[in-house]
DRENVEX-333252 format. One record per residue (C-alpha): residue in three letters; chain; x, y negated, z negated. Coordinates in nm, 3 decimals. Layout:
# DRENVEX-333252
+------+------+---------+---------+---------+
! code ! unit !      xx !      yy !      zz !
+------+------+---------+---------+---------+
!  ALA !    A !       X !       Y !       Z !
...
+------+------+---------+---------+---------+
//
This chain:
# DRENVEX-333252
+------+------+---------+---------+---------+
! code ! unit !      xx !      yy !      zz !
+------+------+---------+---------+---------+
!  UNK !    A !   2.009 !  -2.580 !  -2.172 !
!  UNK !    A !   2.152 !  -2.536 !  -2.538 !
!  UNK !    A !   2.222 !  -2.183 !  -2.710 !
!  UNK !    A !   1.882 !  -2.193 !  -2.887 !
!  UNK !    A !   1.645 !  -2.219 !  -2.606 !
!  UNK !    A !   1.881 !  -1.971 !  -2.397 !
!  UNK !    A !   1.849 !  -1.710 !  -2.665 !
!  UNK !    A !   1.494 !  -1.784 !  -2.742 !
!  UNK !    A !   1.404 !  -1.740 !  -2.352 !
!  UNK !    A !   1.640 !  -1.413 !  -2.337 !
!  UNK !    A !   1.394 !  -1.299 !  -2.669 !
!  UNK !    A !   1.103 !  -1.337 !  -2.495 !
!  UNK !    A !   1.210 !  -1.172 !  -2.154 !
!  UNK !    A !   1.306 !  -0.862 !  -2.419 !
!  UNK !    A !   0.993 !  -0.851 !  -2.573 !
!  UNK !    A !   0.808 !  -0.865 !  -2.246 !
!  UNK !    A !   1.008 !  -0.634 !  -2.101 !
!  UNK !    A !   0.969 !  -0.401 !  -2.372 !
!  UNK !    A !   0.590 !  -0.426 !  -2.327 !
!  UNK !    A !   0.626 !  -0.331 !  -1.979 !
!  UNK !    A !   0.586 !   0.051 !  -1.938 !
!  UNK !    A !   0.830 !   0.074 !  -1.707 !
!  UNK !    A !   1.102 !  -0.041 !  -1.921 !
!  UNK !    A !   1.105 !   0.348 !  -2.071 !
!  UNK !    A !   1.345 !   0.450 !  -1.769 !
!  UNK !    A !   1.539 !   0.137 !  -1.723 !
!  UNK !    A !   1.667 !   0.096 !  -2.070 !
!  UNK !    A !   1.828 !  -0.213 !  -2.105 !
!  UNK !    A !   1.692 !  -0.402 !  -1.815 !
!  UNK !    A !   1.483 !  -0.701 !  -1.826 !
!  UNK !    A !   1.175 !  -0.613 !  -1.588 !
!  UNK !    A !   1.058 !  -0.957 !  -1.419 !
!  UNK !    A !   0.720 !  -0.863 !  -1.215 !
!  UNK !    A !   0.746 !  -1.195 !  -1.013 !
!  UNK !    A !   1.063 !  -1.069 !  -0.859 !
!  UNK !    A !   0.880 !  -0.800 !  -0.717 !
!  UNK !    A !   0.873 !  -0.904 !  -0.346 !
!  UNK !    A !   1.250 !  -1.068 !  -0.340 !
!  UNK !    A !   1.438 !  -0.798 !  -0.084 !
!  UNK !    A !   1.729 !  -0.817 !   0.129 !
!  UNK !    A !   1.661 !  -0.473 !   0.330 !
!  UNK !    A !   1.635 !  -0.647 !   0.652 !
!  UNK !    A !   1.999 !  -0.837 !   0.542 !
!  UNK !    A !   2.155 !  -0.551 !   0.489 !
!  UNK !    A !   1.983 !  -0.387 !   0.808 !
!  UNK !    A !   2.104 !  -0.689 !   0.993 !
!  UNK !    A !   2.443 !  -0.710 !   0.863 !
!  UNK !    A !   2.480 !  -0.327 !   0.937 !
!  UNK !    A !   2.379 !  -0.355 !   1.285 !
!  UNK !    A !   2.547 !  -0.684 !   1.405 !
!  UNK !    A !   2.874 !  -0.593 !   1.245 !
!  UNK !    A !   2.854 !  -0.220 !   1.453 !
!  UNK !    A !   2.811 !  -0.409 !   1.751 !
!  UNK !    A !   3.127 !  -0.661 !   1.760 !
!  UNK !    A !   3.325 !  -0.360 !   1.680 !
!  UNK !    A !   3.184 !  -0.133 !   1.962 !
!  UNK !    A !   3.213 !  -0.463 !   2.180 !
!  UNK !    A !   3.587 !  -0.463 !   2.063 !
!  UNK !    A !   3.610 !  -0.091 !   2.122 !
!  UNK !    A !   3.492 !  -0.175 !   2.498 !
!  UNK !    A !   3.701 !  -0.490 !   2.556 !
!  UNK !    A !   3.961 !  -0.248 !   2.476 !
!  UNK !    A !   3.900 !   0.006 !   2.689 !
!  UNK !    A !   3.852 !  -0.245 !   2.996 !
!  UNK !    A !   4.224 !  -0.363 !   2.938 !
!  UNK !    A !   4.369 !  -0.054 !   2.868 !
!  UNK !    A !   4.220 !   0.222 !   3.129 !
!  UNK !    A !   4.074 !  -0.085 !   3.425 !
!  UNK !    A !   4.363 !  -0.310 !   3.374 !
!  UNK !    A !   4.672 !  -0.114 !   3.262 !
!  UNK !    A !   4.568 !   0.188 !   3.392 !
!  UNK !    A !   4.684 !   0.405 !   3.044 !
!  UNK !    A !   4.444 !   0.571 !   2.791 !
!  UNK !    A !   4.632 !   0.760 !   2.511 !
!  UNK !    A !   4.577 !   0.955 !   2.177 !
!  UNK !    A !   4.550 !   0.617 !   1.933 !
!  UNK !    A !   4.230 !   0.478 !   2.191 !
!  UNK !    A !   4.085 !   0.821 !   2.145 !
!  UNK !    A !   4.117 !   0.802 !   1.763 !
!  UNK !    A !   3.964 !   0.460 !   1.749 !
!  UNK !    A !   3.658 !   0.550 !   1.953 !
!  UNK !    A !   3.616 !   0.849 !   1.672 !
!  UNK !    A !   3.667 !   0.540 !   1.402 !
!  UNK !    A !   3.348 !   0.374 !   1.605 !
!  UNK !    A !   3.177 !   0.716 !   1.609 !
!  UNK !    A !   3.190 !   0.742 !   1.192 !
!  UNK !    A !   3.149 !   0.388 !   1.161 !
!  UNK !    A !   2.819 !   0.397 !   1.346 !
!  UNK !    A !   2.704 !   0.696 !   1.143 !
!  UNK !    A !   2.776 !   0.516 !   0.802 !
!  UNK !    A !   2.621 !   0.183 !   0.946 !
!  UNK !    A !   2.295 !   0.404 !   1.013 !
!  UNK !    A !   2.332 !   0.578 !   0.632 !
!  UNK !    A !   2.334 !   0.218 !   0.463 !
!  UNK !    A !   2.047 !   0.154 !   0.686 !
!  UNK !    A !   1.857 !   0.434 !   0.607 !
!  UNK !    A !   1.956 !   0.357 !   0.206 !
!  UNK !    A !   1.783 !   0.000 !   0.279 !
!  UNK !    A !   1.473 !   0.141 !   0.426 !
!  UNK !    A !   1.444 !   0.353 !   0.089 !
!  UNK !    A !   1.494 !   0.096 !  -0.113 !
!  UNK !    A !   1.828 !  -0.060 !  -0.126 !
!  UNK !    A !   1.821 !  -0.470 !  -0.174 !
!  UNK !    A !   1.499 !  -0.463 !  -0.358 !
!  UNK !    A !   1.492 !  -0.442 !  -0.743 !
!  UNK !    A !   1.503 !  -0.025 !  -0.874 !
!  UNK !    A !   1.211 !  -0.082 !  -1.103 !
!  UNK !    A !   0.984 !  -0.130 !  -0.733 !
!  UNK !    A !   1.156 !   0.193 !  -0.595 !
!  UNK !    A !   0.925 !   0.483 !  -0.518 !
!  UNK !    A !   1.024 !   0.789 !  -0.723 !
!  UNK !    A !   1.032 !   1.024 !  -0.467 !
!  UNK !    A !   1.316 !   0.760 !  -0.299 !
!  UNK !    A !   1.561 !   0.861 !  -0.521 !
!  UNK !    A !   1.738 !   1.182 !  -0.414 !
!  UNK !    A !   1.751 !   1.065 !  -0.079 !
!  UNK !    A !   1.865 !   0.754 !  -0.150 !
!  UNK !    A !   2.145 !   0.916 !  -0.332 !
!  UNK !    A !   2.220 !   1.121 !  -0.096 !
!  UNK !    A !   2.266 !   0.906 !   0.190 !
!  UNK !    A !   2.487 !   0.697 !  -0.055 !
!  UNK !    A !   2.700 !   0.989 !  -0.109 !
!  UNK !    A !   2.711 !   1.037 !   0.347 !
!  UNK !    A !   2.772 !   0.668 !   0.313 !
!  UNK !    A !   3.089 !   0.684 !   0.062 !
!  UNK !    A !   3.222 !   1.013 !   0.287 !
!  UNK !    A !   3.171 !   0.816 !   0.631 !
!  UNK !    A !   3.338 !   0.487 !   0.491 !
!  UNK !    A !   3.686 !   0.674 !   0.404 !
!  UNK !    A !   3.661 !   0.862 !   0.716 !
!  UNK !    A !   3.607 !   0.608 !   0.979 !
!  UNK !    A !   3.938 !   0.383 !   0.756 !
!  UNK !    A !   4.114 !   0.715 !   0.796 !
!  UNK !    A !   4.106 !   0.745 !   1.193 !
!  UNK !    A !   4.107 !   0.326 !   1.248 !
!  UNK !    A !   4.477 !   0.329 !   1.042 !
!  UNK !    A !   4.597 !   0.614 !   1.223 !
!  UNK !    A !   4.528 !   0.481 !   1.527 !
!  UNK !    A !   4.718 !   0.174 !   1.451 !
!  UNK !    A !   5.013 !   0.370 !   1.308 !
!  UNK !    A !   4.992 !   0.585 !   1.653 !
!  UNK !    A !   5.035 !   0.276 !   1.794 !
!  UNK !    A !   5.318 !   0.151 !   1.695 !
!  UNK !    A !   5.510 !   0.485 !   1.711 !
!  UNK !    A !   5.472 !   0.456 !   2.089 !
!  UNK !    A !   5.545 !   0.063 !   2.096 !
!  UNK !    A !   5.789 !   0.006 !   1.869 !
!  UNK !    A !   6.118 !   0.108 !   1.952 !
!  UNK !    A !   6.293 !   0.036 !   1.660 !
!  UNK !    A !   6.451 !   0.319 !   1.476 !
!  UNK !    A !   6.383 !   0.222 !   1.133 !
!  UNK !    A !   6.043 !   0.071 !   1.225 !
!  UNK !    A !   5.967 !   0.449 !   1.390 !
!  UNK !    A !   6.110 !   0.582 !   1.080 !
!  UNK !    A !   5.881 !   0.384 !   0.855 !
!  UNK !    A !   5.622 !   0.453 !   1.049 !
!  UNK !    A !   5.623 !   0.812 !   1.074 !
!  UNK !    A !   5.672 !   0.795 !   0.649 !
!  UNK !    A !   5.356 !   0.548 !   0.649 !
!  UNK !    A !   5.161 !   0.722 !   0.893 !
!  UNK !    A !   5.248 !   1.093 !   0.658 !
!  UNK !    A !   5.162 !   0.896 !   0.361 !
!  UNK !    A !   4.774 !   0.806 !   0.488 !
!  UNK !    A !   4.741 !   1.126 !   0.678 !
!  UNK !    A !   4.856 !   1.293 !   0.274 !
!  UNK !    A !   4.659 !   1.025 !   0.107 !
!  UNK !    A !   4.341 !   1.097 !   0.348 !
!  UNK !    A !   4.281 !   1.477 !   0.276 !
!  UNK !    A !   4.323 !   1.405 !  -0.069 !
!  UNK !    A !   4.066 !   1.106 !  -0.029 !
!  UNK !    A !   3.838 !   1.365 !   0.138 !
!  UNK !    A !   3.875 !   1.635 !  -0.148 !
!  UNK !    A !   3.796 !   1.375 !  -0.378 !
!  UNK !    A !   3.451 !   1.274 !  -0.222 !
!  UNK !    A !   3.347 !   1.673 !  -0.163 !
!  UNK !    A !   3.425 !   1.705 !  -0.529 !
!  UNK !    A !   3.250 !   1.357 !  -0.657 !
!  UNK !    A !   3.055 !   1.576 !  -0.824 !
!  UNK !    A !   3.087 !   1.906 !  -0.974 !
!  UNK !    A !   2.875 !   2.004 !  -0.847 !
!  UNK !    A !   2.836 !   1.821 !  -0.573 !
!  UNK !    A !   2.453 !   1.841 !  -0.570 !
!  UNK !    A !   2.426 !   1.638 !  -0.938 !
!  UNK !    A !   2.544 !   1.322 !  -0.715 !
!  UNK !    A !   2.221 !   1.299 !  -0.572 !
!  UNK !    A !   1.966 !   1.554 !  -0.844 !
!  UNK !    A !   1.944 !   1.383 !  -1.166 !
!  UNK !    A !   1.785 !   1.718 !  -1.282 !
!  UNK !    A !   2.135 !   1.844 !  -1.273 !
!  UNK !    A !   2.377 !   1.924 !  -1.485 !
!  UNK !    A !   2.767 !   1.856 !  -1.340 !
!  UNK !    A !   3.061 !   1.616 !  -1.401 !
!  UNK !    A !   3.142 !   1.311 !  -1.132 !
!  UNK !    A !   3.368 !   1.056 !  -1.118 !
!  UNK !    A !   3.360 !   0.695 !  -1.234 !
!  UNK !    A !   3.374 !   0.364 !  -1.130 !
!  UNK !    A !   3.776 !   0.381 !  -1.220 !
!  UNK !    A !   3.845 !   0.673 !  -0.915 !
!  UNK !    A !   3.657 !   0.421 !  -0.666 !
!  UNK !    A !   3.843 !   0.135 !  -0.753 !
!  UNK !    A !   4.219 !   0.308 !  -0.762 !
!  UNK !    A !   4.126 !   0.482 !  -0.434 !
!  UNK !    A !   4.029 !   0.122 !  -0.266 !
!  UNK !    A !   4.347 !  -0.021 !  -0.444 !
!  UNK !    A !   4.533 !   0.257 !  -0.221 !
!  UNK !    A !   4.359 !   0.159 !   0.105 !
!  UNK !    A !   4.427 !  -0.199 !   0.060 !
!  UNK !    A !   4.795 !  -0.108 !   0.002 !
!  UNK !    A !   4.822 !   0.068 !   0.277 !
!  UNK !    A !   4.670 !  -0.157 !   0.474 !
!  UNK !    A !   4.925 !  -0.446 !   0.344 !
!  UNK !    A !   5.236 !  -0.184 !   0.454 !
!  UNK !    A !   5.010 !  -0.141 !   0.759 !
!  UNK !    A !   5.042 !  -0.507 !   0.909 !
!  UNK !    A !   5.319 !  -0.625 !   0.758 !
!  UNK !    A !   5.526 !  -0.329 !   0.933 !
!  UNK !    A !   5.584 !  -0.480 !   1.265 !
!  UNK !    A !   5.619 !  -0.836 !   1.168 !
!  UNK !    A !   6.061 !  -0.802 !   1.168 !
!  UNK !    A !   5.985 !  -0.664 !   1.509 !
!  UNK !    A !   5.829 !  -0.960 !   1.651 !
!  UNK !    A !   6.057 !  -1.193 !   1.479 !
!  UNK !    A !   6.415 !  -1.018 !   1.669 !
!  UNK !    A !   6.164 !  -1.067 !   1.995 !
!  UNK !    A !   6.320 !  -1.376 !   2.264 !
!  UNK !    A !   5.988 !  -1.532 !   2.332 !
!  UNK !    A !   5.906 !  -1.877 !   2.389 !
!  UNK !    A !   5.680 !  -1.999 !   2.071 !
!  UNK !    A !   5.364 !  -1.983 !   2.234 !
!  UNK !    A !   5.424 !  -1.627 !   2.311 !
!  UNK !    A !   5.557 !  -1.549 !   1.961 !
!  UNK !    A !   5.244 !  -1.669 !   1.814 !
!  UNK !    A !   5.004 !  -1.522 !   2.008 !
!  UNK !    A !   5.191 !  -1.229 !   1.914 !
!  UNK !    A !   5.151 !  -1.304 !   1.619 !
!  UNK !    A !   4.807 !  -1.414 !   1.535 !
!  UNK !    A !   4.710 !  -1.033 !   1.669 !
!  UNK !    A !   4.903 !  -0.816 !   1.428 !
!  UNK !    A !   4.846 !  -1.050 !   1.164 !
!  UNK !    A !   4.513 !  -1.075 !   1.229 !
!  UNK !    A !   4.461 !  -0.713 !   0.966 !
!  UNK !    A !   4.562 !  -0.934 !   0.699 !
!  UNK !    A !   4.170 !  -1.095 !   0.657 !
!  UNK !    A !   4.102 !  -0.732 !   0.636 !
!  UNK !    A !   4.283 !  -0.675 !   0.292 !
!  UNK !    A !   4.120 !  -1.014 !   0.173 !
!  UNK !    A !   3.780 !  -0.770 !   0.263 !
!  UNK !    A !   3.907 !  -0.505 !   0.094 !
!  UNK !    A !   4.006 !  -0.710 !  -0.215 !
!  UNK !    A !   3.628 !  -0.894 !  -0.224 !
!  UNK !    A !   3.470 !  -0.523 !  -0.194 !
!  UNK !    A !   3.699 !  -0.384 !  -0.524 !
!  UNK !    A !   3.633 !  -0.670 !  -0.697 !
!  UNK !    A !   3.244 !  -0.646 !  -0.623 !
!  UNK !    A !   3.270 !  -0.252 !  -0.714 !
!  UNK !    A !   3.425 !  -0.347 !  -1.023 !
!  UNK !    A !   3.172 !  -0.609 !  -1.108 !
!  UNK !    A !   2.870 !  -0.388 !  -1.125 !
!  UNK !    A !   3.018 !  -0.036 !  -1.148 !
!  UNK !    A !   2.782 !  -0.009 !  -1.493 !
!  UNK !    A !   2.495 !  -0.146 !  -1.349 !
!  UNK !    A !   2.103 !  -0.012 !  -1.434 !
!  UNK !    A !   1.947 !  -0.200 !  -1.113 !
!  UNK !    A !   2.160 !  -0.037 !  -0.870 !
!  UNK !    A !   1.954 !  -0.122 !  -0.556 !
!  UNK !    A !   1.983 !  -0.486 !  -0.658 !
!  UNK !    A !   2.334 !  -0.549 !  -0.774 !
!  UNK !    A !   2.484 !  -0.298 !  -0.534 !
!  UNK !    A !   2.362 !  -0.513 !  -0.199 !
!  UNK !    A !   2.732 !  -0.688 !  -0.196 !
!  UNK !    A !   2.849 !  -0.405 !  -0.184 !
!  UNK !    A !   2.643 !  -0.282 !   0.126 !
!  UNK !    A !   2.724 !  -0.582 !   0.294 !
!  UNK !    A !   3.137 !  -0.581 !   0.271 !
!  UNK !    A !   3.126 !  -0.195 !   0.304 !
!  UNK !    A !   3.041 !  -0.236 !   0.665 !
!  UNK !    A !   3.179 !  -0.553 !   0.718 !
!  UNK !    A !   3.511 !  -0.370 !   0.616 !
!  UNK !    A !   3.500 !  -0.067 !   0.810 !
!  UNK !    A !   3.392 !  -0.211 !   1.150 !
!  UNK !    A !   3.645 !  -0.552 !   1.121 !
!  UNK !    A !   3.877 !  -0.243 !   1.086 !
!  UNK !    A !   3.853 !  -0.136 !   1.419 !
!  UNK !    A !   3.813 !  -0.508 !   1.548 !
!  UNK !    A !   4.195 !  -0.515 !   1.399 !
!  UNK !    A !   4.269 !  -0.215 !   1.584 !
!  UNK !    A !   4.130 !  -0.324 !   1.887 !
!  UNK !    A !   4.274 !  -0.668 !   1.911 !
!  UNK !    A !   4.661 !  -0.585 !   1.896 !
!  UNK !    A !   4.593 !  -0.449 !   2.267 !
!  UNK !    A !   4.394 !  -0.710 !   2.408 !
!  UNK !    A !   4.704 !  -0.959 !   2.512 !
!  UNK !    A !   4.665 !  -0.878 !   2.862 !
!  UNK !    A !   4.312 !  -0.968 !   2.827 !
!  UNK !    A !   4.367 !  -1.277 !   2.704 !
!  UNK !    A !   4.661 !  -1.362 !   2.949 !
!  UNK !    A !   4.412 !  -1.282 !   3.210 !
!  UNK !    A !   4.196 !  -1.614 !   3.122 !
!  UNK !    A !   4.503 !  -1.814 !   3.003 !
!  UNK !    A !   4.761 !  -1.775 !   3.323 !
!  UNK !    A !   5.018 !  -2.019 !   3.099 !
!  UNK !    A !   5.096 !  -1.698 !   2.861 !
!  UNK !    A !   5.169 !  -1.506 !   3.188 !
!  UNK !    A !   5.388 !  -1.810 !   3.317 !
!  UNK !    A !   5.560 !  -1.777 !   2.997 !
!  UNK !    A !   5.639 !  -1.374 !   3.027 !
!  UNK !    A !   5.870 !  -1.400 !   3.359 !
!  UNK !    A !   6.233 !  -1.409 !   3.403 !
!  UNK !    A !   6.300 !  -1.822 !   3.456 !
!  UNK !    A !   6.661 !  -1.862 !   3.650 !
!  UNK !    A !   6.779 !  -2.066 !   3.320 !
!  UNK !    A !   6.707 !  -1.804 !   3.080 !
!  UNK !    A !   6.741 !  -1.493 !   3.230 !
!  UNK !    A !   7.070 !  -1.352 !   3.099 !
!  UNK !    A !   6.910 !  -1.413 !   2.748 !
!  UNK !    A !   6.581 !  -1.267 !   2.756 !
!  UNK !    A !   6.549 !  -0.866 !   2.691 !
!  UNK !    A !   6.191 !  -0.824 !   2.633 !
!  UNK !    A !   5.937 !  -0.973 !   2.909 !
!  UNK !    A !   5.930 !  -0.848 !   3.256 !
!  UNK !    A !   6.069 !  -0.946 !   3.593 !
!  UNK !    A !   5.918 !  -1.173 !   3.831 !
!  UNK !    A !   5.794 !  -0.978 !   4.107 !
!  UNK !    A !   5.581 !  -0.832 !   3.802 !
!  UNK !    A !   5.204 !  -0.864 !   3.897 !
!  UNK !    A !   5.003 !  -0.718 !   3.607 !
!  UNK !    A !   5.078 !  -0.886 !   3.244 !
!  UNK !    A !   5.176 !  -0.678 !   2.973 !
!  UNK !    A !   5.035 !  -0.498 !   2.689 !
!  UNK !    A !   5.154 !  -0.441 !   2.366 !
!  UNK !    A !   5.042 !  -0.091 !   2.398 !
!  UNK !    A !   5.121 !  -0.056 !   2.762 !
!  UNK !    A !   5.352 !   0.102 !   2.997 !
!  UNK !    A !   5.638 !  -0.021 !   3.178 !
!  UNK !    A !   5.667 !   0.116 !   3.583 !
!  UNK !    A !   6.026 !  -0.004 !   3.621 !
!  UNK !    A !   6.302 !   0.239 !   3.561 !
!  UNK !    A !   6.521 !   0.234 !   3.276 !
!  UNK !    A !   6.862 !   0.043 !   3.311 !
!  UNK !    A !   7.156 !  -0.039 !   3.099 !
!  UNK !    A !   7.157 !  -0.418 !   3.176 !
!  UNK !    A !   7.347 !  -0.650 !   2.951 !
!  UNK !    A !   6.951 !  -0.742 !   2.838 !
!  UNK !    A !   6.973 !  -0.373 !   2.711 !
!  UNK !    A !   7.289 !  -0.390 !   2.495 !
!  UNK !    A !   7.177 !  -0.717 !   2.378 !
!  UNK !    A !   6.818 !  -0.549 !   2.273 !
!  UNK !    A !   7.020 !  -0.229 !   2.111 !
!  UNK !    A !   7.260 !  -0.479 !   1.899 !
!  UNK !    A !   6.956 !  -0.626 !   1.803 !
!  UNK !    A !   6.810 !  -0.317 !   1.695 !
!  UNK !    A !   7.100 !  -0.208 !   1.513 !
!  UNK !    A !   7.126 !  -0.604 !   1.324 !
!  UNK !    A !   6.757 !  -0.463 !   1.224 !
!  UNK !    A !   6.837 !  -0.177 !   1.089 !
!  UNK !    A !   7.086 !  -0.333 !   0.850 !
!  UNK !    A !   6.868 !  -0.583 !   0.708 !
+------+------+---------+---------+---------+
//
């Protein structure tokens, strides 16, 4: 199509849409009437619910390796069943924003839709940071109690003081988003919010944290003497966060896209649609850096590969014995008591080789 006939079609759209009555309180928007019926409520309803339900299946794959096969349940699983708690309560306040009118055009939006709608977007944005919140301190709880590396402790405990800092600051900022807060969802009042830039440097922060988040225990793994298999099974499950910031990144970019918007219900629908894809594949991340034993349960060659062979034993300081008859977790406990092998020193030199690097 040349430039004439685009700008000649783009003229006429304007003067119908100036025609249009409704055009008054969308200034600036083409109205097209034969878009009327396009909606992607049930999508979003869809998206909302299916996404809720691998995490909680996550959530309870986790709990049947941790308390039914290891026999442990600590602080971190508690956090991450609070993570599913707000997750599920922001999954049901973009639901309830698509049964008032979210994924259809705003011009086809009942009036009286429009403070709650708000308002449930404003539970939504409150719920979102919240369930992150919990999901990264339950990782960072995690690898407190795992990781026995001084410095990785060390930057953990800075990390995990940094979210916990960066958190309550988050929360502030979303019980102040508007001043006050009752103008984020009553037009007919007078207050001061924040824009489009807040939202995007605050998700810039989560997905930076996130990076430090899952990049943290990759030295770890590396010092580990496991066969490769092991190693990359390993791995895959800390690494797995990393599709997580690539969320995070598509969600930004989205926000960016259409912070200045008219037709809000329309162009906001992305948005919907990564917000709880990210928080729920959150707590999938969570949940599968504990599941080894799981999967060594239905792939016996990863257990093979844990035990003590005769040709490698004075070299290996990490996996267990032989007479060993549950696999381990990362996450889990060990039952054997403590001893200053020559698998020890060899796993505190290593340590220390860490710490210099």
């Amino acid at each position: 199509m040349s430039s004439s006939t685009t700008a000649t079609a783009f003229a006429t759209a304007s003067a119908t849409a100036t025609q249009d009555p409704l055009s008054q309180y969308f200034p600036g928007l083409v109205i097209d009437h034969s878009q009327d019926q396009l909606s992607y409520q049930a999508s979003i309803i869809a998206c909302s619910v299916v996404t809720w339900a691998v995490a909680a299946f996550f959530v309870a794959a986790r709990f049947y390796t941790r308390r039914l096969l290891l026999h442990v349940w600590s602080w971190e699983d508690w956090v991450i069943v609070v993570s599913l708690v707000l997750s599920s309560m922001c999954s049901a306040s973009i639901i309830i924003q698509a049964v008032l009118g979210l994924g259809t055009h705003i011009w086809t939006v009942p009036p009286q839709n429009a403070k709650p709608l708000a308002m449930a977007g404003w539970f939504d944005l409150l719920l979102y940071f919240m369930s992150l919140w919990a999901t990264k301190i339950s990782i960072l709880m995690l690898y407190r109690r795992i990781l026995t590396y001084p410095w990785i402790k060390l930057s953990t405990t800075i990390l995990l003081t940094v979210i916990v800092i960066f958190g309550v600051w988050t929360l502030a900022s979303v019980l102040t988003a508007c001043v006050p807060l009752a103008a984020f969802w009553d037009s007919s009042i007078q207050g001061v919010c924040h824009d489009y830039r807040w939202y995007a440097s605050t998700s810039a922060m989560h997905i930076s944290t996130d990076f430090l988040i899952y990049v943290l225990p990759m030295p770890a793994i590396r010092t580990l003497r496991l066969r490769f298999r092991l190693k990359t099974l390993l791995y895959s499950l800390f690494a797995f966060g990393f599709l997580l910031c690539v969320i995070s990144i598509l969600r930004m970019v989205n926000l960016i896209v259409y912070s200045n918007v008219v037709d809000v219900t329309w162009q906001w629908t992305t948005s919907a649609y990564w917000t709880t894809v990210e928080i729920n594949f959150a707590i999938v991340c969570a949940c599968v850096m504990t599941l080894k034993p799981l999967i060594v349960k239905f792939f016996p060659v990863l257990e093979a590969e844990e035990r003590l062979s005769s040709s490698d034993r004075d070299h290996r300081s990490w996996e267990l014995s032989a007479d060993w008859h549950k696999p381990p977790t990362i996450g889990s406990r060990s039952t054997r008591t403590p001893q200053r092998t020559q698998d020890t020193l060899v796993e505190e030199e290593e340590g220390r080789e860490t710490r210099e690097l």
